[in-house]
C-alpha positions in Angstrom: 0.8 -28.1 -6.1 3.0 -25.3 -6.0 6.8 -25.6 -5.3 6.9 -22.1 -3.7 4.9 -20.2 -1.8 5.9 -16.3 -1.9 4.0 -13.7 0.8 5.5 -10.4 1.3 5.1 -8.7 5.2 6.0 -5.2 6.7 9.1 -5.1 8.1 8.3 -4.0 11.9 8.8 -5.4 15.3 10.7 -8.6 14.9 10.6 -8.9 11.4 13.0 -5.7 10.9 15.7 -8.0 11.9 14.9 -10.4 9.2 16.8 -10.2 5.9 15.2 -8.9 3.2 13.7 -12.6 1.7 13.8 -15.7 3.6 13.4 -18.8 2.2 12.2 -22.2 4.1 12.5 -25.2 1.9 10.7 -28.4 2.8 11.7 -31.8 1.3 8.2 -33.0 1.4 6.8 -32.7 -2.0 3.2 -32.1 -0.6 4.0 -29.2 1.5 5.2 -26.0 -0.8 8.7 -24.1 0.2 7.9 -21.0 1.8 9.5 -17.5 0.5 8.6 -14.7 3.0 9.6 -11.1 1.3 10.3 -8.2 4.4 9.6 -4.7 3.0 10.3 -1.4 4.2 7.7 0.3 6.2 7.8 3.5 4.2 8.0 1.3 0.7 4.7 -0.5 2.1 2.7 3.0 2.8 4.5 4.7 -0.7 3.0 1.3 -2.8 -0.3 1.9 -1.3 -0.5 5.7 -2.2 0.4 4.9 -5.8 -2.0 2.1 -5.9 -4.6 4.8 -4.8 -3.8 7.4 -6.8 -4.0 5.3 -9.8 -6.9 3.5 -9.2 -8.8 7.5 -8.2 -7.3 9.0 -11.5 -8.7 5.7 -13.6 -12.0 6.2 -12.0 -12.2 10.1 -12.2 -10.6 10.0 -16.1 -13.0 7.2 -17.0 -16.4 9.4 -15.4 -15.0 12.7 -17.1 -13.9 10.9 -20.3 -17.8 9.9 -21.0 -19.7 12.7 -19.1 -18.8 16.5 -19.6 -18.6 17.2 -16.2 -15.4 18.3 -15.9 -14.9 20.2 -19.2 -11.2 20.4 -20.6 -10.3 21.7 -24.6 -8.1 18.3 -24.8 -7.4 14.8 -23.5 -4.2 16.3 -21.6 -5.6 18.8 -19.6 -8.5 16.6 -19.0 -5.1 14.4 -17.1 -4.1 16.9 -15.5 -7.4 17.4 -14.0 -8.2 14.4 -13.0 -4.6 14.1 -11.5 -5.5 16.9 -9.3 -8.8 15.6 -8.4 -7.0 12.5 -7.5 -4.5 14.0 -5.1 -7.4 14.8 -2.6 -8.0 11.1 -2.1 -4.4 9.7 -1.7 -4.2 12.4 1.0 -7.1 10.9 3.0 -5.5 7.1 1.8 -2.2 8.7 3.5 -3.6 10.1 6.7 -5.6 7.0 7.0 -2.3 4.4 6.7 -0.6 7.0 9.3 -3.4 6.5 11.7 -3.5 2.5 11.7 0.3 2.9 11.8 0.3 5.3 15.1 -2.3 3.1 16.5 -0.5 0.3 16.4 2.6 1.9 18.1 0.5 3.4 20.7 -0.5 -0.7 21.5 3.1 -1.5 21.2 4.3 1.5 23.7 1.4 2.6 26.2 3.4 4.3 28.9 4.5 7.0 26.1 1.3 8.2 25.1 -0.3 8.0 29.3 -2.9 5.0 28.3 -2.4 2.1 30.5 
């Protein structure tokens, strides 16, 4: 069994005013010590649009390295391409993590935005 247990959470609403790792240590052996990670909201949404882009450039480089449907004289500009290509879906990824973040202030403050 594990000593440790790590998770990681956003840092909003009361967990803002946690520092940034806690640590809960049990003295039972059975039960695992529990290490909660608080991260930045803007770290959180900037990690997810890097994982995105990443994982759209290995998909689009991949399908244009073994297809000639994009067409580029080298490897490099074949990149940059695919980079570019890539950029259109971190955008939706980032308009996407805005709206689940607005949504969930608009639950946490009704009387601004006139929905009660």
């Amino acid at each position: 069994m594990p000593d440790e247990l790590h998770t990681t959470i956003i840092g909003t609403g009361e967990a803002e005013k946690l520092p940034t790792e806690v640590a809960v240590v049990t003295d039972n052996p059975m039960v695992p010590s529990l290490v909660v990670s608080v991260v930045n909201p803007i770290v959180a949404i900037a990690i997810r649009l890097v994982n995105v882009f990443l994982l759209t450039f290995l998909g689009i480089l991949t399908g244009a390295m073994t297809t000639n449907v994009i067409t580029a004289p080298d490897f490099l500009h074949l990149a940059f391409k695919c980079a570019g290509l890539s950029i259109a879906g971190t955008s939706l990824a980032l308009i996407k993590d805005l709206i689940t973040v607005f949504g969930k202030l608009e639950h946490k403050y009704p009387l601004l935005t006139g929905s009660v």
